[in-house]
N, C-alpha and C positions, 0 to 999 in steps of 0.2 A: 553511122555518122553522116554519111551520104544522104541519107532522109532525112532526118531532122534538119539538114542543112537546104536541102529543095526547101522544104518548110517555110523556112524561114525566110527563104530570098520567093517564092511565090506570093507572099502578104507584103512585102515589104512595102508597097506605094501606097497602102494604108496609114503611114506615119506622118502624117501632119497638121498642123495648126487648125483649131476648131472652133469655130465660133460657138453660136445658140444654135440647137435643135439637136436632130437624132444620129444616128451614127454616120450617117452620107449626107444629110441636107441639113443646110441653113434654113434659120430662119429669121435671123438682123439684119435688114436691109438696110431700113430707113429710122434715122437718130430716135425717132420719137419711140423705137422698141426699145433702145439703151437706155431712158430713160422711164419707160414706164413697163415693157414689159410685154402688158398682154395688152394688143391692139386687131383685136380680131373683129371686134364691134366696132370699131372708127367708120368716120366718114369722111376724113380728111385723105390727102391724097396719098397715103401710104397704104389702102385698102385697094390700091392695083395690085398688092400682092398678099395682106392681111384678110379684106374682106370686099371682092370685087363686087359683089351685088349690093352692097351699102353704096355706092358710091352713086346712087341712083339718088342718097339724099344730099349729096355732095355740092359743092361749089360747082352756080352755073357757069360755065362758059369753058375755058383752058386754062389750065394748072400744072407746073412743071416742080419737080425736084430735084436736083443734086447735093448727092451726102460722101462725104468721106467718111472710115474709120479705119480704125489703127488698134489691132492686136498681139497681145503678145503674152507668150507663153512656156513654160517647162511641161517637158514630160520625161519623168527620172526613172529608173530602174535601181531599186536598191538589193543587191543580190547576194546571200548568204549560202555557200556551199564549201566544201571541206577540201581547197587549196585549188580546185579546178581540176583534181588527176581524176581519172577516167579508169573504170575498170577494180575497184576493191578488192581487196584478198589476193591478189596474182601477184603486184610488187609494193614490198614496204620500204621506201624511203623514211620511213620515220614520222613525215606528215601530221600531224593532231591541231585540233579544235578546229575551227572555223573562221571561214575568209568576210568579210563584211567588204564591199565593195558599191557603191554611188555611180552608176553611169546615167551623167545630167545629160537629156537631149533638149536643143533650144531649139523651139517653135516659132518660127517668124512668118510677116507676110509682110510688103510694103502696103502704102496705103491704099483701103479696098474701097471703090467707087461703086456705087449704084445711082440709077437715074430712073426715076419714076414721069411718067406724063399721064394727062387726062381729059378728056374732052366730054362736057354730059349740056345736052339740049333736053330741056321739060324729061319723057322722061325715058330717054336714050342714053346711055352714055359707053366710052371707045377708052381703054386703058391700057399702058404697057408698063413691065418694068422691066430693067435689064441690072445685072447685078452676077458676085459668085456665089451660087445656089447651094453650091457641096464647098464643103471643107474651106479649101482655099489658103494655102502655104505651102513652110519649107519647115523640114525636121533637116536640125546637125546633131549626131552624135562624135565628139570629135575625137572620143576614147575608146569608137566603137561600141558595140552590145555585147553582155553577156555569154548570147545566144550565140554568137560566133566565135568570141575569144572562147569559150569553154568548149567547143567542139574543135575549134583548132587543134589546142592543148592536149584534149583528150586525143585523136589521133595522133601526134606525134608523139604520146609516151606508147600509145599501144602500137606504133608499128615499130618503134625501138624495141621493146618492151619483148615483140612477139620475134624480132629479130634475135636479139639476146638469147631467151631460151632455145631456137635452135641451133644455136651455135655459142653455148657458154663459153668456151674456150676462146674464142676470137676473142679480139680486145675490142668490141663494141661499145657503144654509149648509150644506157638507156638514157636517155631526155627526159627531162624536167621542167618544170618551169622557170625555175631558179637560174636557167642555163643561156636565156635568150630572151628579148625581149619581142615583144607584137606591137607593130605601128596599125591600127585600125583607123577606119571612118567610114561613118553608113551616112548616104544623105536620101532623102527621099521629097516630093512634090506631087501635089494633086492641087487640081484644081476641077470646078465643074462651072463652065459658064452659060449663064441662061437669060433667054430672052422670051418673055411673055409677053403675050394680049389678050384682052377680054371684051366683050359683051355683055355689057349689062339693059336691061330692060325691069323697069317700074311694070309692073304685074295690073295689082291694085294701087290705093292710095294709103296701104300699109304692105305691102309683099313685092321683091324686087329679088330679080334671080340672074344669074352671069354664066356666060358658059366662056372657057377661054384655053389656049394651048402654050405649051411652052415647049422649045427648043434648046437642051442641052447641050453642052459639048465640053467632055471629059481631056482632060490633057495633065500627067502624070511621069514621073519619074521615079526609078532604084537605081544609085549607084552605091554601091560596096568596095571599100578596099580595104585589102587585108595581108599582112609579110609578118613573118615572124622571121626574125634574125639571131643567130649564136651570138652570145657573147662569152661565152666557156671561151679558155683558150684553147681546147683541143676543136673547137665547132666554130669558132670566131668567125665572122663577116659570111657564113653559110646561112645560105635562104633555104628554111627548110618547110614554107607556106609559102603560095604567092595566091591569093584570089584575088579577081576582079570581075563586077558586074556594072554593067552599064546598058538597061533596058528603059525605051520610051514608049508609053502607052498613050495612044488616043482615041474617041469614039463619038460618037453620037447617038441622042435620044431621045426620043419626044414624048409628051404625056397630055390629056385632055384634062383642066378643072373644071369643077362645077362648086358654084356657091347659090347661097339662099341668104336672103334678110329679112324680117318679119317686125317693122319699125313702129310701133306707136303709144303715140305719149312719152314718155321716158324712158322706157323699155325699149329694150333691141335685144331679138333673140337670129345667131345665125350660124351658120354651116356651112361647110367648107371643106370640097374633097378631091385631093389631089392624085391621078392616077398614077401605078407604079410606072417608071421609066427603064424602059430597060436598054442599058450599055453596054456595046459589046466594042471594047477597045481591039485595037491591034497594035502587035509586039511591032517598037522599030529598034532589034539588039545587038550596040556596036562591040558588046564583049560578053565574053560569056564561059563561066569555071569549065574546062574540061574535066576537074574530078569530077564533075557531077556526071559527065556520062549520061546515057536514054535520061535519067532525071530531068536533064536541063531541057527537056524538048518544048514542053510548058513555056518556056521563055527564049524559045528560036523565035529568030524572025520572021513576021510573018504571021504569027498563031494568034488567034484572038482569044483574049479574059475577061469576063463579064464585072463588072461595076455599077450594079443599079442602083437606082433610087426608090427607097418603099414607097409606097402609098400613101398620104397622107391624110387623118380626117382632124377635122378642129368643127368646135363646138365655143361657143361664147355666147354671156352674156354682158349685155354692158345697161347700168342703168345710169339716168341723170337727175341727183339728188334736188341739183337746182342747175340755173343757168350757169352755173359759174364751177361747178363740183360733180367728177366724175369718176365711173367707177366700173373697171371689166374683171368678170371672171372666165377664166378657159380652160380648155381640156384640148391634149394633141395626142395623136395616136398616130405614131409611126409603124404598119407592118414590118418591119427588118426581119423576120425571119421569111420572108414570100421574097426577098429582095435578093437575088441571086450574088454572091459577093465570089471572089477569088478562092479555091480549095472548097467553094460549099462553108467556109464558115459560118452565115447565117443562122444551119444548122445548130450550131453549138446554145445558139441563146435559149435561155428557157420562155421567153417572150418577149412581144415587142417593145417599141420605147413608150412610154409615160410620161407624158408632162403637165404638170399642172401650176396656172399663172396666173397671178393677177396684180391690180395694179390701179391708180387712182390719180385723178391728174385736176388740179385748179387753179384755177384762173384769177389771180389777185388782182388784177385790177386788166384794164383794156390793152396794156401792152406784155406784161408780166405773167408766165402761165409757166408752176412747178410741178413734177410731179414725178412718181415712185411705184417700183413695184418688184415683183422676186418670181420666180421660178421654182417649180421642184424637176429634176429628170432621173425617170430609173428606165434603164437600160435592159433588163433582164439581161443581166451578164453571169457566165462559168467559164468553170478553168479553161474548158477548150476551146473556148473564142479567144483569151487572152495570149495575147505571143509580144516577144518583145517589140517587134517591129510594128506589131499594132495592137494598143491597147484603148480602153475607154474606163473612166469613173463615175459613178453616179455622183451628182450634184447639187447644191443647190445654186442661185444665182440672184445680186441684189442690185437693180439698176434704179439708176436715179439723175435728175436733169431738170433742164428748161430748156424755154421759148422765147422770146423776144421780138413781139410783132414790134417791126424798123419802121414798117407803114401800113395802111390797109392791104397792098399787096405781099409785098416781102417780111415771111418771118425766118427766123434765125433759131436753128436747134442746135441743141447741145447738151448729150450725155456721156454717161460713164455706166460699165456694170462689170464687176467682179463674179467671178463664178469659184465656188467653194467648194471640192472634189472631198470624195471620202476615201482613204488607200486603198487598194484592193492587192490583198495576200494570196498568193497561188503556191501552196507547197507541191513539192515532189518528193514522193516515196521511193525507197528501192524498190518492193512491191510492183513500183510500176515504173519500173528500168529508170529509176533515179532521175536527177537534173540533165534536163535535154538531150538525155537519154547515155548519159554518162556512168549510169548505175549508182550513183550517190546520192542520198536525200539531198534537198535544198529548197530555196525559198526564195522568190521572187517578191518584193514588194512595188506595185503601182504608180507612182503619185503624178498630180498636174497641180499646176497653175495656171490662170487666165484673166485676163482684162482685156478691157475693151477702152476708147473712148473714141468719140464722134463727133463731128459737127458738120450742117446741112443747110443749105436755104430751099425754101417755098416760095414758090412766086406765083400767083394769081392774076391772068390776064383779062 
């Protein structure tokens, strides 16, 4: 029990709110991705983070942006195992068929700012954006997880259980669930904030290339709380659990891009590669389970856990049909499996993340500009990456919006995108020591929800 419970509280700062991209990075900054998608080929000022060497075709002179968005989200665990008892064949209470249980976790974040600015002379030009690069929220579970009510459970029938047979005679109580209730709640926080700049330089009078660094800084939370209480009158008002966890993690880490743009005529073909980051947080921990004993040494304070960001490559192309109608296709590659995460899970994926985007955006008339586009993400996800406390679902994603030029300087965005998750099933066999290691078959089902919406202004000085 003791392991599977390290387990579980070592992943735990993995559980929260997610925008677009791969399992640690974002990639919706700025409104005009909510609405269209794939902006890898742009030349407006959103390519300080999408495609900083286009921006060499960009608006002369300084260009600034501010965007807000607002997300929100479920991530549920729907969990099927045979009453939560622990340990089959040793004690029959009588127990039969199967428990079906919903634990909703809600994903929140207040609303997430980014700031893009630009400055390009002939054919120079200086970019930043600042924005949350990773994740960025708050997971409540307010019924607690699974993965901890069933490991609870199970120890407290098995050290009754195993009390009992050494001394059947005593009037002992083997424990049950039926006996006592569990007051849970898991709450967890990540965030990753980052600040970049780039270099851009026009090559020729079709090839422009950006070299540029960013500065991350991780800041994260696990808190756990967990009591189970008698309600038997022989066990009444008896706390026969009491866990708590309360570990803050934070870090820092830097990464160098590089981008390519290869512009003419209609066509734009371009490239874009972002190095992995690597984070090495440190524990600041105000509590911490003594059952767990040497386990818990992982999250004494003091001890650093790594939190990086993979690598990223993007590929796009964008063509323009006419003045007025436009059109990107892309391709992202997240390395996650080179990207060192907390227990080595990484490991578990069968490979990296997979995205592919695209998207279309026109221009009805001089002030008026709509436009749409969708996502696919596959994660390469298995059962031994997936844990309650932190899971992922392959997706897809449909973003859609406008624009509203106010005047020749000031436009006005505004989108929306939904993202469509597939379940993801993780059974356990007895064969391989049951549900969370409880010895009972069981079944974990995945699910999320997500949305987004946005709004921003551009301003052109």
């Amino acid at each position: 029990m003791r392991k599977f419970l390290f387990m579980a509280l070592y992943a735990m700062t993995f559980s929260t709110v997610s925008m677009a991209g791969g399992l640690m990075t974002n990639t919706n900054y700025h409104i005009a991705f909510d609405r269209m998608m794939a902006r890898g080929a742009t030349f407006d000022i959103d390519a300080a983070y999408s495609n900083p060497a286009g921006l060499a075709w960009g608006h002369e002179g300084f260009q600034l942006s501010l965007n807000f968005q607002k997300p929100w989200q479920n991530r549920d665990i729907t969990t099927t195992i045979p009453h939560y008892l622990a340990y089959p064949g040793v004690y029959d209470h009588g127990y039969e068929g199967l428990q079906n249980k919903k634990f909703e976790g809600v994903a929140s974040a207040p609303i997430v700012p980014a700031l893009f600015a630009s400055y390009k002379k002939d054919r120079w030009a200086i970019s930043s954006m600042i924005g949350i690069v990773g994740s960025g929220g708050f997971v409540k579970y307010s019924e607690g997880i699974p993965m901890f009510n069933a490991l609870v459970m199970g120890s407290i029938f098995k050290q009754t259980l195993t009390a009992k047979m050494m001394n059947p005679e005593a009037p002992l109580l083997v424990i049950t669930p039926e006996m006592y209730d569990i007051d849970s709640e898991v709450k967890g926080k990540q965030y990753i904030y980052g600040a970049q700049v780039n270099f851009t330089y026009r090559v020729t009078d079709e090839f422009a290339a950006a070299i540029g660094l960013r500065a991350n800084y991780y800041d994260g939370y696990s808190r756990v709380r967990l009591k189970a209480i008698g309600t038997n009158p022989l066990i009444a008002t008896t706390t026969l659990a009491d866990l708590n966890l309360d570990c803050t993690q934070r870090g820092i880490g830097v990464a160098p891009i590089v981008s390519f743009d290869y512009h003419k005529g209609a066509l734009n073909l371009t490239a874009r590669y972002e190095f992995r980051t690597k984070i090495n947080t440190k524990n600041d921990t105000k509590e911490l389970p003594e059952e767990l004993g040497e386990l818990a040494a992982p999250y004494a304070n003091g001890v650093h856990v790594r939190y990086d960001m993979p690598s990223l490559l993007s590929l796009a192309v964008g063509y323009e049909f006419t003045p007025q109608l436009r059109a990107t296709l892309e391709y992202h590659f997240f390395d996650d499996k080179h990207a060192v995460m907390a227990g080595d899970r990484q490991k578990e994926l069968t490979h990296g993340t997979n995205e592919f985007l695209a998207g279309v955006e026109w221009d009805i008339n001089k002030k008026f500009t709509v436009s749409c586009g969708g996502q696919r993400t596959d994660y390469g996800l298995a059962d031994g990456y997936q844990q309650n406390t932190s899971f992922a679902c392959d997706s897809y994603s449909i973003g859609l919006g406008g624009a509203w030029n106010i005047s020749e300087k000031l436009r006005l965005n505004a989108g929306y995108f939904i993202t469509l998750y597939s379940d993801y099933t993780r059974e356990f066999t007895a064969e391989q020591d049951g549900y969370q290691g409880t010895g009972y078959p069981g079944q974990d089902v995945y699910s999320r929800t997500n949305n987004v919406i946005g709004v921003g202004l551009d301003y052109k000085f």
